[in-house]
C-alpha positions as a LaTeX table, in Angstrom:
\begin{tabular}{lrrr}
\hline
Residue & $x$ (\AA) & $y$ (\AA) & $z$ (\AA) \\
\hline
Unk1 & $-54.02$ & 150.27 & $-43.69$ \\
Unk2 & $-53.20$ & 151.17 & $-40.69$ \\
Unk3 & $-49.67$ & 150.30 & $-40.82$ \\
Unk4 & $-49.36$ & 152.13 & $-44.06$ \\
Unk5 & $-50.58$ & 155.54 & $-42.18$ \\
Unk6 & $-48.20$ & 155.12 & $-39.26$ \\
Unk7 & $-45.38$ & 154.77 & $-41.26$ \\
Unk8 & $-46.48$ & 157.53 & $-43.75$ \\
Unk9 & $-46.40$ & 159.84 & $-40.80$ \\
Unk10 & $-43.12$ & 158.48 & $-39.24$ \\
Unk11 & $-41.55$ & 159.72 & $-43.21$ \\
Unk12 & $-43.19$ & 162.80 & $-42.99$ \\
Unk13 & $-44.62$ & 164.01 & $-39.64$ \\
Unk14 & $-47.27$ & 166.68 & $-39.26$ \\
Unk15 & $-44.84$ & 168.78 & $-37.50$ \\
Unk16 & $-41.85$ & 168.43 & $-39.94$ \\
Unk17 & $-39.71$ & 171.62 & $-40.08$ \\
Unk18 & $-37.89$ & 171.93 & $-43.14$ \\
Unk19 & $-35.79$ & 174.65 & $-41.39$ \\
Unk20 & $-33.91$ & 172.07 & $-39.72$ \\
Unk21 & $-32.28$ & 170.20 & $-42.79$ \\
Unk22 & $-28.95$ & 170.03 & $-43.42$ \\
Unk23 & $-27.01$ & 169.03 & $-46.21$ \\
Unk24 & $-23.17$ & 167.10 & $-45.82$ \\
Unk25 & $-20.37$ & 168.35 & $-47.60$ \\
Unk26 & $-17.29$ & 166.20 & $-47.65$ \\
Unk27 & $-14.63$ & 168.81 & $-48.04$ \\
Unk28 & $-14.53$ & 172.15 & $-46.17$ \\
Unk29 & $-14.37$ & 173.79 & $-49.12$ \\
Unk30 & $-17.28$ & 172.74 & $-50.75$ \\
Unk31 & $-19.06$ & 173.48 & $-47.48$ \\
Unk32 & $-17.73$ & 176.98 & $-47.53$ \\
Unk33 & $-19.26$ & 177.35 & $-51.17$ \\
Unk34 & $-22.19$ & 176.93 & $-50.90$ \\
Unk35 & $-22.77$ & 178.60 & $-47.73$ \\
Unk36 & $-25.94$ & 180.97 & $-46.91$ \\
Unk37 & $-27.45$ & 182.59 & $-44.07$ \\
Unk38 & $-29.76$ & 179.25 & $-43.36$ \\
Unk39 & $-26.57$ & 177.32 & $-43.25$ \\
Unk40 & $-23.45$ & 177.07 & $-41.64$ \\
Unk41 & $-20.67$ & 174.61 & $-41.81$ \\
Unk42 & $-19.97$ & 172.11 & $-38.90$ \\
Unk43 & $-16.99$ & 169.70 & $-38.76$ \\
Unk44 & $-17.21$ & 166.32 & $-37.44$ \\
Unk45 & $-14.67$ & 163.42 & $-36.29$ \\
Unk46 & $-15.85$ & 160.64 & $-37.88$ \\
Unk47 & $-14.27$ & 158.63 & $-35.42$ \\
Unk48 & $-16.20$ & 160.44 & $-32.72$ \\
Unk49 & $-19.55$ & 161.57 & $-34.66$ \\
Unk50 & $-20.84$ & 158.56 & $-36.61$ \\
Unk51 & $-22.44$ & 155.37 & $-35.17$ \\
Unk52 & $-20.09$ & 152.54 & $-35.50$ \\
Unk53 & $-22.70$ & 150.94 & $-38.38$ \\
Unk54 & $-21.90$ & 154.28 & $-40.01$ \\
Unk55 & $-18.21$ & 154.24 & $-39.55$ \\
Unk56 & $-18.19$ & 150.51 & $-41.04$ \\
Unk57 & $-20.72$ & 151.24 & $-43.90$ \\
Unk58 & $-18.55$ & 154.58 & $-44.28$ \\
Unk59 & $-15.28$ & 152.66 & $-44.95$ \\
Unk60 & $-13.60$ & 154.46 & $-42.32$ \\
Unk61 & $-13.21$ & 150.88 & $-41.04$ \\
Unk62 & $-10.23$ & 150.29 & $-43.28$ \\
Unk63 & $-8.05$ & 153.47 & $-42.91$ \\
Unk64 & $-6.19$ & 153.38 & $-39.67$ \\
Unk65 & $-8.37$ & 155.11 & $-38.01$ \\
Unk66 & $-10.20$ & 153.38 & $-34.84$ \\
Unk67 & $-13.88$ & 154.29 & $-34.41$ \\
Unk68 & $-13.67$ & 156.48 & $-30.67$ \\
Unk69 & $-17.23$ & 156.28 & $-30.31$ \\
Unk70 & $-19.11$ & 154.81 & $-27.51$ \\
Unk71 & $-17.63$ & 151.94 & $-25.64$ \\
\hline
\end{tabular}
């Protein structure tokens, strides 16, 4: 039981501010569209910005891109 309620709160902690959500837009565009005053658009590298599990799961493994991350 215990185990259930720690993991209950790690989902959704007590202090969770839904201010602070972001949504991902894969085109600029679509970014730009659905812009509001909560929101604004932020591009990323994703040879810089992901993790390299989310570069592989990502498929950016197979364009000729290199994952820059950390080393």
């Amino acid at each position: 039981m215990l185990t259930c309620a720690l993991i209950v709160w790690i989902l959704q902690p007590v202090n969770f501010d839904y201010t602070e959500l972001r949504e991902t837009f894969l085109t600029e565009q679509e970014c730009i569209s659905n812009l509001s005053n909560n929101y604004s658009c932020i591009k990323i590298d994703k040879r810089y910005d992901l993790t390299k599990t989310e570069w592989q799961k990502d498929n950016c493994s197979i364009s000729e891109h290199e994952w820059q991350g950390e080393k």
